[in-house]
C-alpha positions as CSV (number, residue, x, y, z in Angstrom):
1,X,-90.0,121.1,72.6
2,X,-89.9,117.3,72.8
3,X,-92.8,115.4,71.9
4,X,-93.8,112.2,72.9
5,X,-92.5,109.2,70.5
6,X,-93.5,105.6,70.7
7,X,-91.2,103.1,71.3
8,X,-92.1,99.3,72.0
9,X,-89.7,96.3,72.2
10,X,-91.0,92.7,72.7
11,X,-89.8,89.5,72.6
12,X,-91.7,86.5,72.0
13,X,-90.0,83.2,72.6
14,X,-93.0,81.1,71.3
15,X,-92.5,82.4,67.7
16,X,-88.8,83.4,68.0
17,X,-89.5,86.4,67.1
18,X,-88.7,90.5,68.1
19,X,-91.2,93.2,67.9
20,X,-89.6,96.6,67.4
21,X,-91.3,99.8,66.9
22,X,-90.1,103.3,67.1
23,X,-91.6,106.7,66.2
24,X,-89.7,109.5,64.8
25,X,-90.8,113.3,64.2
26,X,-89.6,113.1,60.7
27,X,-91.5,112.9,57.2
28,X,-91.1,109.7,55.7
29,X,-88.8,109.9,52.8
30,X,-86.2,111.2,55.1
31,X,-86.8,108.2,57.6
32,X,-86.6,105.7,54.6
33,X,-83.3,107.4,53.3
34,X,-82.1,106.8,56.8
35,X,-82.7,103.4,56.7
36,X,-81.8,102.4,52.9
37,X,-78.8,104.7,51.8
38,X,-75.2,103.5,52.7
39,X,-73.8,107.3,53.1
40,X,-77.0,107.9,56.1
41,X,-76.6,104.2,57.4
42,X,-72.9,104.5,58.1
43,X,-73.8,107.7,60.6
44,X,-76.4,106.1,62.9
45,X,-76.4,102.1,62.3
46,X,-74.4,101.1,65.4
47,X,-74.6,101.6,69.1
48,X,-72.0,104.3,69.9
49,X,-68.8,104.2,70.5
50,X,-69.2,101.7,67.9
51,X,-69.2,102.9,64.3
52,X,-70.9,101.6,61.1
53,X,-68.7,100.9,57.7
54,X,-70.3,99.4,54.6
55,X,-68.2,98.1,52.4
56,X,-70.5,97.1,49.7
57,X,-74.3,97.9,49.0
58,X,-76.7,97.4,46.7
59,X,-80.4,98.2,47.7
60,X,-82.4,96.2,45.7
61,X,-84.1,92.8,45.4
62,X,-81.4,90.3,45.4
63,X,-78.9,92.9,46.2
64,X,-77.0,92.9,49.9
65,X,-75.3,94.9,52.3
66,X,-71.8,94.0,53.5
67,X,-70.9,95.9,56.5
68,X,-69.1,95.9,60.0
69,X,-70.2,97.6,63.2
70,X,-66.2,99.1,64.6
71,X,-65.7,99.3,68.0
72,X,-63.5,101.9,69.1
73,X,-60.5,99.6,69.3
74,X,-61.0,98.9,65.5
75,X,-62.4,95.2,66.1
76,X,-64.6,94.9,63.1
77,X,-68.1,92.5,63.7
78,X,-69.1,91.5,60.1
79,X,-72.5,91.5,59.1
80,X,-74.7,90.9,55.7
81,X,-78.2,91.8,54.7
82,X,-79.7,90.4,51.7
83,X,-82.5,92.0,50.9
84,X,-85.5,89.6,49.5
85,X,-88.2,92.4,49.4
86,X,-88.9,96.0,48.8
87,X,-91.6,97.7,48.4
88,X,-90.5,101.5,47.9
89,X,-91.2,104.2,50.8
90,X,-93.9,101.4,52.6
91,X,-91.8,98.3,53.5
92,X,-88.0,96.2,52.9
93,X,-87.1,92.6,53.9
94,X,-83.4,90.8,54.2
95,X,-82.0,87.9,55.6
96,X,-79.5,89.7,58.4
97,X,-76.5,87.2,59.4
98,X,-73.3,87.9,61.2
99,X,-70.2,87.0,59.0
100,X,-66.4,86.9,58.8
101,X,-64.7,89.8,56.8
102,X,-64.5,87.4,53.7
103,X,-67.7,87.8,53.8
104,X,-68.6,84.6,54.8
105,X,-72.4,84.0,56.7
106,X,-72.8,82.6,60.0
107,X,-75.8,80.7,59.8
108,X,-78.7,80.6,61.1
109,X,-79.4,84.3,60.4
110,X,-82.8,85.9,61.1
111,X,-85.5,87.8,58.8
112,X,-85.8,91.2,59.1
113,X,-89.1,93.2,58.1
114,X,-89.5,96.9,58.2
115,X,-92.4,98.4,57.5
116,X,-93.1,102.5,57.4
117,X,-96.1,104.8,58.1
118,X,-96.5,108.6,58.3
119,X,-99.3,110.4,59.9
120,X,-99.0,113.6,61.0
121,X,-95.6,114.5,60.1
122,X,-94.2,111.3,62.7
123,X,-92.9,108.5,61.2
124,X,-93.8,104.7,62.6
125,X,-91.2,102.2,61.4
126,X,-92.3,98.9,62.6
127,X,-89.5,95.7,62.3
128,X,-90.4,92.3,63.2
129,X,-86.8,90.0,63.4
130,X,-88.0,86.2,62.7
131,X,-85.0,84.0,64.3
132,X,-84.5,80.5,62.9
133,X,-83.4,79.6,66.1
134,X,-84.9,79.9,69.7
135,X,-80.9,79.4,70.7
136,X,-79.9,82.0,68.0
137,X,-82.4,84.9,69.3
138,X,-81.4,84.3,73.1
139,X,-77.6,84.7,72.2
140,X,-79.3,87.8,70.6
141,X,-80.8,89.2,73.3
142,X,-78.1,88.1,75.8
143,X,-75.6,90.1,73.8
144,X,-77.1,93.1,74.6
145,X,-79.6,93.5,71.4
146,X,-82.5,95.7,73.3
147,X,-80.1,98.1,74.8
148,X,-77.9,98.4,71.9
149,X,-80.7,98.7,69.1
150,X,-82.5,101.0,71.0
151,X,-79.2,103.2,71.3
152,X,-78.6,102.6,68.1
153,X,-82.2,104.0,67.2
154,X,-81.4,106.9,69.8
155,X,-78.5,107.7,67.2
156,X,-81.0,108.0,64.3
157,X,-83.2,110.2,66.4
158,X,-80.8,112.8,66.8
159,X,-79.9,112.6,63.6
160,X,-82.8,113.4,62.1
161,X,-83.2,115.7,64.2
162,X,-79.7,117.5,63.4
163,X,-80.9,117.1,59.4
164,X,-84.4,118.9,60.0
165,X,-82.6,121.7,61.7
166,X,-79.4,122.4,59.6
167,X,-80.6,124.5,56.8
168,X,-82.2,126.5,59.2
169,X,-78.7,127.1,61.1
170,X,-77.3,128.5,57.9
């Protein structure tokens, strides 16, 4: 039985900035795993039939996340977050910015802020994306961002949704 889940997208070009939010019939801690642990990441952070590959993490103030989104060719797109905030289980920050595979940033790079609720056994995880740039968040969203983030949230859907159901399979 499939229950209704919010999901909202909006761009706003006067403050640069995107307005995500997604509901997901999940308890929290398992939502903020998905979102803050390199092993979960790497299974749902990129629109298939790309693939997600950390090569370094550390999730804490200061700390960053080194990774590349794989296409199926093996053409890796470099990326870092630097995480600036975290508050555990209610909200994270980082500075996202592509980069080359020295790990190198491409600047301007654009603020990231997740923030995460649970009523009722749904989780609401709410991410404005501040862009330094009007010209940086239109390459954004000409690239494909609302179709391939919101795939890319599709992909943690069902896997939460394989997670809350595999003990019960065995």
């Amino acid at each position: 039985m499939k229950t209704s889940l919010l999901v909202d997208f909006t761009v706003d070009k006067t403050t640069k900035t995107v307005f995500v939010t997604r509901e997901f019939a999940a308890e929290l801690p398992l939502v903020w795993d998905a979102f803050t642990k390199q092993e979960i990441l790497d299974q749902w952070w990129a629109p298939k039939p790309f693939t997600s590959k950390t090569k370094s993490m550390d999730f804490k103030v200061g700390g960053r996340r080194f990774y590349a989104m794989v296409s199926p060719e093996g053409q890796e797109m470099w990326a870092i977050h630097k995480y600036t905030s975290i508050t555990p289980k209610t909200n994270f920050k980082y500075l996202n910015a592509f980069a080359d595979k020295d790990e190198n940033p491409y600047l301007p790079g654009s603020d990231w802020d997740f923030n995460f609720s649970e009523q009722n056994g749904k989780t609401k995880v709410s991410i404005t994306i501040y862009n330094d740039s009007l010209e940086r968040m239109e390459k954004m969203i000409e690239m494909g961002f609302k179709e391939g983030f919101t795939v890319t949230l599709n992909e943690l859907e069902e896997l939460l949704e394989r997670t809350k159901t595999a003990p019960e399979e065995q």
